[in-house]
C-alpha positions as CSV (number, residue, x, y, z in Angstrom):
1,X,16.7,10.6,6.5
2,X,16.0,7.4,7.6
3,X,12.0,6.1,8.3
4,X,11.2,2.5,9.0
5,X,7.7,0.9,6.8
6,X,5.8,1.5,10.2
7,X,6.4,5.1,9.4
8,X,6.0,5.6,6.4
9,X,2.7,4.3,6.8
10,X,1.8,6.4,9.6
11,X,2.7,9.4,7.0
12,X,0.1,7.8,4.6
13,X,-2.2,7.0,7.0
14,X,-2.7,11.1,8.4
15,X,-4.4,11.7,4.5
16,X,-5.8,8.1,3.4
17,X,-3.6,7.7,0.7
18,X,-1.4,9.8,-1.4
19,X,0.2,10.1,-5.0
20,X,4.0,8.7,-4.9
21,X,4.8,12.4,-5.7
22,X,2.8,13.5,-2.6
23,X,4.3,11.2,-0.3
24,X,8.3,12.0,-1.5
25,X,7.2,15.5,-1.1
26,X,5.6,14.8,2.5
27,X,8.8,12.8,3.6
28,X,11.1,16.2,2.2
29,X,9.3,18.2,4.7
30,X,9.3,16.2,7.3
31,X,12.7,15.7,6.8
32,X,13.6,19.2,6.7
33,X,11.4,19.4,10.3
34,X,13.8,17.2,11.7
35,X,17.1,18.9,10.3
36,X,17.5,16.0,8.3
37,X,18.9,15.5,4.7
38,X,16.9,14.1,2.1
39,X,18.1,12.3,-0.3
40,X,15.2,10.9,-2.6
41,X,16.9,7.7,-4.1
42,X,16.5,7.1,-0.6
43,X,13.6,7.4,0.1
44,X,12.4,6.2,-3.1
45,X,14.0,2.9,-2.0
46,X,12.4,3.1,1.5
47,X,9.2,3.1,-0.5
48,X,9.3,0.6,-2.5
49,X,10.3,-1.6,0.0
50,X,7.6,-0.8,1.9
51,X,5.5,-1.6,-0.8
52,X,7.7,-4.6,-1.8
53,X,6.6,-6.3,2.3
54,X,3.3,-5.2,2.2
55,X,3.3,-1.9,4.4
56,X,2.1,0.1,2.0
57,X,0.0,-1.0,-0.8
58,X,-0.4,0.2,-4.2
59,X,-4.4,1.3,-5.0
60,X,-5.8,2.2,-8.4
61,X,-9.3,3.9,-7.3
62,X,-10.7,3.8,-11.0
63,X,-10.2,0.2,-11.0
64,X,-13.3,-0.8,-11.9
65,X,-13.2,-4.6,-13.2
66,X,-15.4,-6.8,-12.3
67,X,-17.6,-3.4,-10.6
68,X,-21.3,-3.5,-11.9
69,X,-21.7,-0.5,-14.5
70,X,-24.0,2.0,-12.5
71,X,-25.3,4.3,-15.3
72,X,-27.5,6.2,-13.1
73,X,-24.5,7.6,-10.8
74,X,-22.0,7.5,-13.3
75,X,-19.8,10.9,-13.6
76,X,-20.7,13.3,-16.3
77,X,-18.3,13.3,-19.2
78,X,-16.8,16.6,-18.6
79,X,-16.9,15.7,-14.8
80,X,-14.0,13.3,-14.4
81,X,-12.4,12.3,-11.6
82,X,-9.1,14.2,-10.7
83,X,-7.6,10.8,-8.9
84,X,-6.3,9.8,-12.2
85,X,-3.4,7.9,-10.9
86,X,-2.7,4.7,-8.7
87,X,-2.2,5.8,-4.7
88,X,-0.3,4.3,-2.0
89,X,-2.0,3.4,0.7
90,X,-1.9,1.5,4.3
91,X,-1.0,-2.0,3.9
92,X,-1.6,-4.8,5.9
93,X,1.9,-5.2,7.5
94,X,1.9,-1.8,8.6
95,X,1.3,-0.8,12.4
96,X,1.4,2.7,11.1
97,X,3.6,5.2,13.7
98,X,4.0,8.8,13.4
99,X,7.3,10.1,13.2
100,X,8.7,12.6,15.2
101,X,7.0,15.8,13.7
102,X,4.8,14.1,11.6
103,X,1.7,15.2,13.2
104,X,1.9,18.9,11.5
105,X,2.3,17.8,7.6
106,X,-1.6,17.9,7.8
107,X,-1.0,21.8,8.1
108,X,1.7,22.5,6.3
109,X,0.7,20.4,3.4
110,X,-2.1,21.0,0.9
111,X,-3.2,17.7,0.7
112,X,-6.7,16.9,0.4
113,X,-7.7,13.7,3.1
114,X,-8.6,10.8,0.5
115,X,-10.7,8.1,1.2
116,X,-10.1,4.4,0.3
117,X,-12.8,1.9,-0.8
118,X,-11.5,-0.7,1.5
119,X,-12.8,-3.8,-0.3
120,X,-11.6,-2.3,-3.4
121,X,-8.3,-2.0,-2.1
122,X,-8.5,-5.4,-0.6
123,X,-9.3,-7.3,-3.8
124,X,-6.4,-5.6,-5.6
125,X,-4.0,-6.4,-2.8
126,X,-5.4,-9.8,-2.8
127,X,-4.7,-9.9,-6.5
128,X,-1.4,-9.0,-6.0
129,X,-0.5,-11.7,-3.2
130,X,-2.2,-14.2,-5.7
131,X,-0.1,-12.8,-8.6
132,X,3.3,-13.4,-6.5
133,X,2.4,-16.3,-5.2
134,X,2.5,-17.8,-8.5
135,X,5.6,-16.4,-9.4
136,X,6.9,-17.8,-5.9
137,X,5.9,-20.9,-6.4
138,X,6.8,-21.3,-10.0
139,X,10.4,-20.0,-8.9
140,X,10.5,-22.3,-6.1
141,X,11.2,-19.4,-3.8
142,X,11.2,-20.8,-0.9
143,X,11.9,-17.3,0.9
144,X,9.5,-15.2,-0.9
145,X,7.0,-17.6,-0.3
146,X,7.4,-17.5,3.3
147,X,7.2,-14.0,3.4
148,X,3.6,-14.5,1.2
149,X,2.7,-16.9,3.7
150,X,2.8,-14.2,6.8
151,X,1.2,-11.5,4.4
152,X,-1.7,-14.2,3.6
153,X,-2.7,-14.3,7.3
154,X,-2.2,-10.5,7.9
155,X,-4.5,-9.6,4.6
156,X,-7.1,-11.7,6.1
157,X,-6.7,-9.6,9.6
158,X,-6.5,-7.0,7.8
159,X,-9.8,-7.1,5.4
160,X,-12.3,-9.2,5.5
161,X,-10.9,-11.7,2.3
162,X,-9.9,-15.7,2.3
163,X,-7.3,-15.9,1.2
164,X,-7.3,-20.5,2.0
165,X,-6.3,-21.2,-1.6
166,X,-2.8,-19.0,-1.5
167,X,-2.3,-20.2,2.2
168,X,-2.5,-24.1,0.4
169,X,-0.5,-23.1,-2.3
170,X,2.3,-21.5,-0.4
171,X,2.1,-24.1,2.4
172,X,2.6,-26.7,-0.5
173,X,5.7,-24.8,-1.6
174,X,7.5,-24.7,1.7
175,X,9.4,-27.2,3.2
176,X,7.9,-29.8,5.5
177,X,9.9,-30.7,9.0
């Protein structure tokens, strides 16, 4: 089976966000809808590099750093949350597209529909973009950081973050004409 990053998103996109495990499982059935072989190092490879440009995005939602403690609404002990693992969700590169049956994994699939705390999300894949950035820079990738550069402007379209100091730091990197 083969799925471009637009799709894969898409996939994410009809429940929010989903495990890693959800998602291979999602893509097996959709695969199997088509007639199509999966094979999962695959697909595992189509993930990550969807992840890798930016199509999808990895989200922790119990990332609370930096988040004010709120005692008053803060679960109960026993009550804990049953997210207790880091989603993928849609990037900001993505234009997500529904592949060819893709519109009936909502039915066949137990999946609850998640939610996404969009500025959560945002600061973490602004973290990330800052994080590589660095490690672009430092390299003197001049590739990478182009690709950074065109993810810098899309986060921005994307959420509503600045992202002026990575823009300056990759633009520095590049090469000048």
């Amino acid at each position: 089976m083969s799925i471009t990053h637009d799709e894969l998103a898409g996939v994410v996109d009809l429940f929010g966000a989903l495990t890693p495990e959800e998602l291979t499982e999602a893509l097996g059935e959709l695969a199997f809808k088509q007639g199509q072989e999966v094979d999962e190092a695959t697909l595992q490879a189509d993930i990550d590099a969807a992840v890798a440009a930016y199509a999808l995005v990895e989200y922790d939602p119990l990332d609370t750093e930096d988040d004010p403690v709120d005692t008053e609404h803060a679960p109960a002990d026993d009550a804990a949350s049953d997210e207790t693992e880091t989603l993928v969700a849609v990037g900001p590169t993505a234009f997500p597209t529904l592949p060819p049956n893709a519109e009936d994994l909502p039915h066949i699939l137990d999946y609850d529909r998640r939610s996404v705390d969009r500025e959560r999300l945002a600061k973490q894949v602004t973290q990330r973009l800052a994080a590589e950035t660095a490690a672009a820079t430092t390299d003197n990738d001049v590739a990478r950081a182009s690709k950074l550069l065109d993810v810098a402007y899309d986060i921005e379209t994307w959420a509503t973050v600045e992202t002026d100091d990575i823009r300056s730091t990759l633009t520095a990197a590049l090469p000048q004409d």
